[in-house]
C-alpha positions in Angstrom: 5.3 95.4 181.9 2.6 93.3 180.6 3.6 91.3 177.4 1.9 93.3 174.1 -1.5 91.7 172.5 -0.1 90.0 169.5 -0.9 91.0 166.2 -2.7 89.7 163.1 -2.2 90.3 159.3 -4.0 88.7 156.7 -2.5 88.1 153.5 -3.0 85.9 150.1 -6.2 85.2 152.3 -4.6 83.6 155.2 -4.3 85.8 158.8 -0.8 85.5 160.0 -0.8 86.2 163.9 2.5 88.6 164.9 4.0 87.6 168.3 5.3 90.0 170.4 5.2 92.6 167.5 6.3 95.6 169.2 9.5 93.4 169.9 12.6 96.1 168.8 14.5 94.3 166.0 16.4 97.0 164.9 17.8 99.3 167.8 19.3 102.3 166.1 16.5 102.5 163.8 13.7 101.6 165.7 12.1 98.8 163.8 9.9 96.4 165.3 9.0 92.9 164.5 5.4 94.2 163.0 7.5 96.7 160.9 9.8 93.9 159.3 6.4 91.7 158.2 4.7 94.7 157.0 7.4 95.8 155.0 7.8 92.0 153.3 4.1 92.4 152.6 4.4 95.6 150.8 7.3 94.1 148.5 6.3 91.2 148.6 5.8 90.5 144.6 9.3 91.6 144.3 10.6 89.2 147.7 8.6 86.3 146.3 10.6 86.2 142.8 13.5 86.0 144.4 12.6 83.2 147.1 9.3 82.0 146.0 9.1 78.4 145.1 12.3 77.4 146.5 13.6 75.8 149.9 14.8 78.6 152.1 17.2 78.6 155.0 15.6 80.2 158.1 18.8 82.6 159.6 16.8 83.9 162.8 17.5 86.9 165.2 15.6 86.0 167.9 16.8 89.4 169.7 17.7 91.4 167.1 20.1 92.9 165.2 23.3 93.0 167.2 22.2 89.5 169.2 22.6 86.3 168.8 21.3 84.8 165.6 21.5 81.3 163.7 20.6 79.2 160.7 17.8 76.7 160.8 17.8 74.3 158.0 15.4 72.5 159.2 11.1 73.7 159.1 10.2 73.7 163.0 7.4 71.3 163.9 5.2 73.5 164.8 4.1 75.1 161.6 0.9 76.2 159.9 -0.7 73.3 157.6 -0.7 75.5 154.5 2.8 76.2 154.8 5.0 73.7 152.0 8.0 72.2 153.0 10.7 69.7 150.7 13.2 67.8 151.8 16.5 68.7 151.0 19.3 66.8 150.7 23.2 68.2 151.7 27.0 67.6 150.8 27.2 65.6 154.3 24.8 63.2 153.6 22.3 64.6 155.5 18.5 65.7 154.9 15.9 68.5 156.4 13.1 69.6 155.3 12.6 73.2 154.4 10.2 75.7 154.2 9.2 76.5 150.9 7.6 80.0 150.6 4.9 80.0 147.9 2.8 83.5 149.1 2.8 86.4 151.2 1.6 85.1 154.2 4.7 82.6 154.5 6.8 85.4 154.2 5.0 87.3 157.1 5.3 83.7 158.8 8.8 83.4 158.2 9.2 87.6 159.8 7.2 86.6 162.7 10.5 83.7 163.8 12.4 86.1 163.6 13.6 86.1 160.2 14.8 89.2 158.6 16.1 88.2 155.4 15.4 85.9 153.1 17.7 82.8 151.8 16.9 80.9 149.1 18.7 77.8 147.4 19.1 78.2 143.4 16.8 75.3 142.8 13.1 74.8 142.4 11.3 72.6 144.7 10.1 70.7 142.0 13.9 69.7 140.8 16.9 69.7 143.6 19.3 68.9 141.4 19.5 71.2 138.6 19.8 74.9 139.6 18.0 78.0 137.7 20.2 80.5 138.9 23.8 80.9 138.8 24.9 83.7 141.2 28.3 86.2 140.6 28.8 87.2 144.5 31.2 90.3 144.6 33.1 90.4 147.7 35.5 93.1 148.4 38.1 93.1 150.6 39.5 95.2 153.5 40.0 98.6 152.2 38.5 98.3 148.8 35.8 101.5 147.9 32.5 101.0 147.0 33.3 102.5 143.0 35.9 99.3 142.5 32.4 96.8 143.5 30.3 98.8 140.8 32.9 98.6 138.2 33.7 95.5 138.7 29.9 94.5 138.3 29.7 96.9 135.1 32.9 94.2 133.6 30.9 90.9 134.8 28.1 92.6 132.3 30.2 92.6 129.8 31.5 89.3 129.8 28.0 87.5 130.7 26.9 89.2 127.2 29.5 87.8 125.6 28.6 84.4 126.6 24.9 85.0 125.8 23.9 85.1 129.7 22.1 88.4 131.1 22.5 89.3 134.4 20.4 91.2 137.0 22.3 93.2 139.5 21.3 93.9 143.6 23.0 95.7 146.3 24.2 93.3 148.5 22.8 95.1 151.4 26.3 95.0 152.7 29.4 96.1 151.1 29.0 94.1 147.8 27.0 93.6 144.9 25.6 90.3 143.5 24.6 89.7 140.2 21.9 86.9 139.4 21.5 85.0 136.1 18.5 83.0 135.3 19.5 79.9 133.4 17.6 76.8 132.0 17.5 73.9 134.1 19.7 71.7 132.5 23.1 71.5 134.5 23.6 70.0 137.4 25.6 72.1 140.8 29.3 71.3 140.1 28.4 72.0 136.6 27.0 75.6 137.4 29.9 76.3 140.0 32.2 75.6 137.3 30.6 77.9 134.8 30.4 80.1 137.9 34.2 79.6 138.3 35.4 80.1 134.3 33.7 83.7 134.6 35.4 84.5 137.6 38.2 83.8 135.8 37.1 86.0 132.6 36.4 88.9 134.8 39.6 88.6 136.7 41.2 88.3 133.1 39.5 92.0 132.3 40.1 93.5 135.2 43.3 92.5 136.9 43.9 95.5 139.1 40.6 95.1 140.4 39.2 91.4 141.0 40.7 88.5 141.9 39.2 84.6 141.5 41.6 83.9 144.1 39.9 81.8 146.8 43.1 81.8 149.7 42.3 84.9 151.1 46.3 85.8 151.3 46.3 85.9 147.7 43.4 88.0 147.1 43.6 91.9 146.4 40.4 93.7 145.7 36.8 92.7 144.9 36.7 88.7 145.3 33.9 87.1 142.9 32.7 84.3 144.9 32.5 81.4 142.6 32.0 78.6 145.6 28.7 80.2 146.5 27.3 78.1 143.5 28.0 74.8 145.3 25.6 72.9 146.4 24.1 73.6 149.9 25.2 77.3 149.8 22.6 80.3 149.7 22.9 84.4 149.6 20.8 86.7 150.3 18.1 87.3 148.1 16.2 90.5 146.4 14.9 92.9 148.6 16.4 90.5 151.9 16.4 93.2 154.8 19.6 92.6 155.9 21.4 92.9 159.5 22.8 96.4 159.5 21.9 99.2 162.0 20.0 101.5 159.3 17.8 98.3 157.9 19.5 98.0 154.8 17.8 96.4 152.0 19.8 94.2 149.4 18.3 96.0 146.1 17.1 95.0 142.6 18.9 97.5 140.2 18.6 98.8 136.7 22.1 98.4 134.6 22.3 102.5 134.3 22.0 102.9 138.3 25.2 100.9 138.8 27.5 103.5 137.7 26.3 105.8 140.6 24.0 103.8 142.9 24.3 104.2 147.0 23.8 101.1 148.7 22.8 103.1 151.9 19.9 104.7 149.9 17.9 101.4 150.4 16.4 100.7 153.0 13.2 99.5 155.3 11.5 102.7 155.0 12.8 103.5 151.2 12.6 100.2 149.2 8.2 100.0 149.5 8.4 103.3 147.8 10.5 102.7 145.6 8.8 99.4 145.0 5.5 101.4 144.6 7.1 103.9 142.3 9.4 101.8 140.1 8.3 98.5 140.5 10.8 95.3 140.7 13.8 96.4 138.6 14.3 92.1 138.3 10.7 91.7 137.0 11.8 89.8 133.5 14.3 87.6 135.2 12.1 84.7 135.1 11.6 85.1 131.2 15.1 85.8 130.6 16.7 82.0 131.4 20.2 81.2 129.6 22.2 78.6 128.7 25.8 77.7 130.5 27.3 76.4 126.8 29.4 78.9 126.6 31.1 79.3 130.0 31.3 75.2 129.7 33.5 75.7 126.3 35.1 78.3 127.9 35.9 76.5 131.5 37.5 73.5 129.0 39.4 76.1 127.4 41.0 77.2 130.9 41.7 74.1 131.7 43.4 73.5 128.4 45.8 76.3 129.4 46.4 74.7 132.7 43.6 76.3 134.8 41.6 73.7 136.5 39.6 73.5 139.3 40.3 75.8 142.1 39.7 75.1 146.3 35.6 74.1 147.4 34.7 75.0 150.7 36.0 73.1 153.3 33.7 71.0 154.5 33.0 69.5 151.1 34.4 66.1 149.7 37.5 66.2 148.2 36.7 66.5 144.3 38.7 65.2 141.4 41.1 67.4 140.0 40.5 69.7 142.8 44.0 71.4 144.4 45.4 71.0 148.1 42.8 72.8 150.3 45.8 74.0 152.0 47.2 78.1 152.0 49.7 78.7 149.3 52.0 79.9 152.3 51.3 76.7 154.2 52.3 74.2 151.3 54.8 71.5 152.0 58.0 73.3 150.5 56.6 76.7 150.8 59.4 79.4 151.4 59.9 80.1 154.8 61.5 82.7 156.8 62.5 79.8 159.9 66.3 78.8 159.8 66.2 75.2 158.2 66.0 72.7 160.5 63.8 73.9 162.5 60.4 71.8 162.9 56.8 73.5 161.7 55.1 74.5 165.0 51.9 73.0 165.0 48.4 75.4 164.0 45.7 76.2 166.8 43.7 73.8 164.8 45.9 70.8 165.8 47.0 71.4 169.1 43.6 72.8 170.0 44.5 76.0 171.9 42.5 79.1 170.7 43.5 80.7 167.1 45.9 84.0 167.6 48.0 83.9 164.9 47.9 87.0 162.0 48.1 86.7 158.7 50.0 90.3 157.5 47.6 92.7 155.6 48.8 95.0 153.4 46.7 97.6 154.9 47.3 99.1 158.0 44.6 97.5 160.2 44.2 97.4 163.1 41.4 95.8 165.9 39.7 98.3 168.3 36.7 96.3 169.6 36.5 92.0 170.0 32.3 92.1 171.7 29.8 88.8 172.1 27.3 91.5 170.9 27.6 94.0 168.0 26.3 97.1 170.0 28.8 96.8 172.7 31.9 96.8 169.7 30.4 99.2 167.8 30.5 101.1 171.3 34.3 100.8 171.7 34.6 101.7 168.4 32.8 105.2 169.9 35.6 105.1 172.8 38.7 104.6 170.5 37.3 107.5 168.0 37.0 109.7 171.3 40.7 108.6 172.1 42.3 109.2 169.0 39.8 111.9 167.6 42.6 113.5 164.6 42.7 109.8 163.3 39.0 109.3 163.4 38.6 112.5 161.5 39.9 110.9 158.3 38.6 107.9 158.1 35.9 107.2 155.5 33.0 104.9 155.4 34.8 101.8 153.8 37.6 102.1 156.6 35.6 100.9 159.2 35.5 96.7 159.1 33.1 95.6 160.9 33.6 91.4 160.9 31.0 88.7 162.5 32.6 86.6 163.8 32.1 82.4 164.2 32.6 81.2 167.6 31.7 77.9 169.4 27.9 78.1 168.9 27.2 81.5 167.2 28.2 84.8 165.9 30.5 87.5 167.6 31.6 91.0 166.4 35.4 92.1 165.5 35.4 95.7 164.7 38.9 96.5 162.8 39.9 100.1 161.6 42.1 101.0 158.2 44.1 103.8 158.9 45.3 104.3 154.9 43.8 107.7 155.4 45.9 108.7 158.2 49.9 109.8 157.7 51.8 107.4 158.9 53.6 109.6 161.6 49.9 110.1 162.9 49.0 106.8 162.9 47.8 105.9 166.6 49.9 102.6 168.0 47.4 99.2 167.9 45.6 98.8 171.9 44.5 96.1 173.7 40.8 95.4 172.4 38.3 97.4 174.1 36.3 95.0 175.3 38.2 92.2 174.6 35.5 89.2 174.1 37.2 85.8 174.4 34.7 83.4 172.2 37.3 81.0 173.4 37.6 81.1 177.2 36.2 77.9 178.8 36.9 75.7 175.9 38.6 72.2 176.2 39.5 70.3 173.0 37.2 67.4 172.5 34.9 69.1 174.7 31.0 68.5 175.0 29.6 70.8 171.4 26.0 72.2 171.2 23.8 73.8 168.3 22.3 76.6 170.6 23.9 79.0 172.3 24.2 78.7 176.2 21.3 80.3 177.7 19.5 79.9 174.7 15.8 79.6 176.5 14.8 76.8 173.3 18.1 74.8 173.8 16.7 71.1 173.8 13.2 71.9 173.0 11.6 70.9 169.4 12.7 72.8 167.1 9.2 74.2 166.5 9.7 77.2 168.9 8.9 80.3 167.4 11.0 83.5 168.3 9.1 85.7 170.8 
């Protein structure tokens, strides 16, 4: 079948040609490549104050939702002239130059790679070093209902007011919420992740049952608030970001009194231009509404008075001052330990190099249905394992359903993982074999030849200008 015409859009007076734009980038909903840039052009007031004016990571799905994607730092060579770029530098040392979206027509650029959503630094191109936003990332864990991620969002209100800070809340798009906060440009990135970190803390203070600042996933219960994703080098998904899920999912500029009783599933390709049309952009004063980090400084010296310091980075950071082991709790040098004394430590996948298959225990009673290279084919043993054990399936509800992307030599791969809290424990099907049962693993040798594309990949050692077809 002959390859379809390509398509043009003109916006902010510029004609943005669409490749392949009948190209299916969303397969259970139908979306094409066209419908992704038309829908950025229809929000795009709303998109632009979110990612406008900033360098943006390029995360590409050159198939698709449920293929392989990956993150391009770097602007590809083969760019428009009237598209900005600034050069960035990174934790490692390191420097690219990325694209810097100033207008509509670099967003329909950035749809036509591939792009579906939209991920910004919290700096301004004009200064690198001193971010305007400081983002509160709530990240629930396995298990946890979406009411705990709304009131947990309603008690990081509360305590940014009470440090003079106000804060503009999204859907994640996924199973979280952020919250974004619009400060003066005054503090530099370990200064913002530490303010970042103390109201972590403050919320996790407020709501014990329910958050956790904990940062070793073993110690966390409930909805995580994210505090590392201030550090330098790190972005999130911004406002009105079309994100990777089967229904097109839109991550959502709310109103405070929608929290309460919002439905993350309500927004969507087809539902966020009208409501953009209708309601406007719900984060439309953020810009005029920048704070000052004062009093979550006073307050992060005041935690460390009492003992609270810094807490883990990510791990491929430096090693900061004052920062703890980046090691698990459970894995500390005079940890308790179920082994007989005596007996030596066995060695971690990570230093022997054989393929991770340890568990950590869960409190909840997980357990992994589907291990797939692409998401449709888990999501399609998930199908088969409902049809095997349809009593159990009956009583599972939205949350109980993990579905995990995965990192694996060169890209992503999906783990689909059920909770069965809602099933009686004497009805609790016994854990399977994986079906199918993806090895991201098999073929590897330690110290073994690494690449940045994925085999097969048809731009693997071509510029990195390529666009996605």
């Amino acid at each position: 079948m002959a390859k379809a015409q390509p398509a043009v859009l003109e916006a902010a007076g510029i004609e943005v040609t669409i490749t392949n734009p009948y190209k299916v980038m969303f397969p259970q909903a139908g979306h094409t490549k066209l419908d992704v840039a038309k829908y950025y052009l229809a929000v795009a007031e709303g998109a632009l104050r979110g990612a406008a004016d900033r360098p943006n990571v390029l995360v590409r799905y050159p198939n698709g939702v449920g293929g392989e994607f990956f993150y391009q730092k770097r602007a590809p060579d083969s760019r428009p002239p009237w598209l900005e770029v600034v050069t960035i530098s990174f934790p490692s040392g390191r420097t690219a130059s990325e694209v810097v979206p100033r207008d509509a027509a670099a967003l329909a650029w950035m749809a036509n790679l591939g792009c579906l959503e939209l991920h910004p630094h919290p700096v301004r191109a004009d200064d690198l070093d001193h971010p305007d936003e400081l983002r509160v990332d709530l990240d629930p864990g396995p298990g946890v209902v979406w009411d705990d991620v709304r009131r947990v969002a309603l008690v990081a209100r509360e305590a940014l007011e009470e440090y003079g800070l106000r804060g503009w809340p999204k859907t994640s798009g996924s199973r979280g919420m952020h919250i974004n906060v619009r400060i003066e440009r005054r503090w530099t990135f370990d200064q913002v992740r530490r303010a970042a970190l103390a109201l972590a803390r403050d919320v996790e203070r407020r709501a014990p049952a329910l958050a956790t600042s904990a940062w070793w996933k073993e110690e966390r219960h409930g909805v995580f608030i994210d505090y590392n994703q201030n550090a330098k080098d790190r972005t999130v998904a911004s406002a009105w970001s079309v994100r990777p899920t089967p229904d097109a999912r839109v991550s959502m500029p709310l109103e405070w009194d929608e929290v309460a009783d919002c439905d993350p599933t309500a927004f969507t390709l087809i539902t966020a231009p009208k409501r953009f049309a209708e309601r406007g952009d719900s984060a439309a004063g953020i810009d005029q509404a920048a704070g000052s980090l004062d009093k979550l400084l006073k307050l992060s010296e005041e935690q460390e008075a009492a003992g609270l310091g810094d807490a883990p980075w990510p791990p491929h950071y430096e090693k900061k001052p004052g920062e703890p082991p980046r090691v698990m709790p459970s894995r500390k040098k005079g940890a308790r330990s179920s082994k007989p004394q005596g007996k030596t430590r066995e060695k971690s996948p990570a230093q022997t190099g054989a393929r991770p298959g340890g568990r950590r225990q869960s409190k909840y009673p997980l357990i992994v249905v589907a291990k797939a290279k692409d998401k449709e084919d888990a999501l399609a043993g998930l199908e088969r394992w409902k049809a095997r054990h349809p009593e159990a399936a009956k009583r599972l509800e939205v949350d109980d359903v993990l579905l995990d992307p995965m990192r694996g030599r060169y890209t992503t791969w999906t783990r689909i993982r059920v909770n069965l809290r809602h099933v009686p424990e004497s009805e609790r099907p016994a854990e399977e074999p994986p079906d199918p049962d993806y090895d991201p693993w098999e073929g590897w040798k330690p110290g073994g030849r690494s690449n940045i594309y994925p085999p097969g990949y048809r731009n693997a050692g071509k510029s990195r200008g390529s666009s996605a077809g």
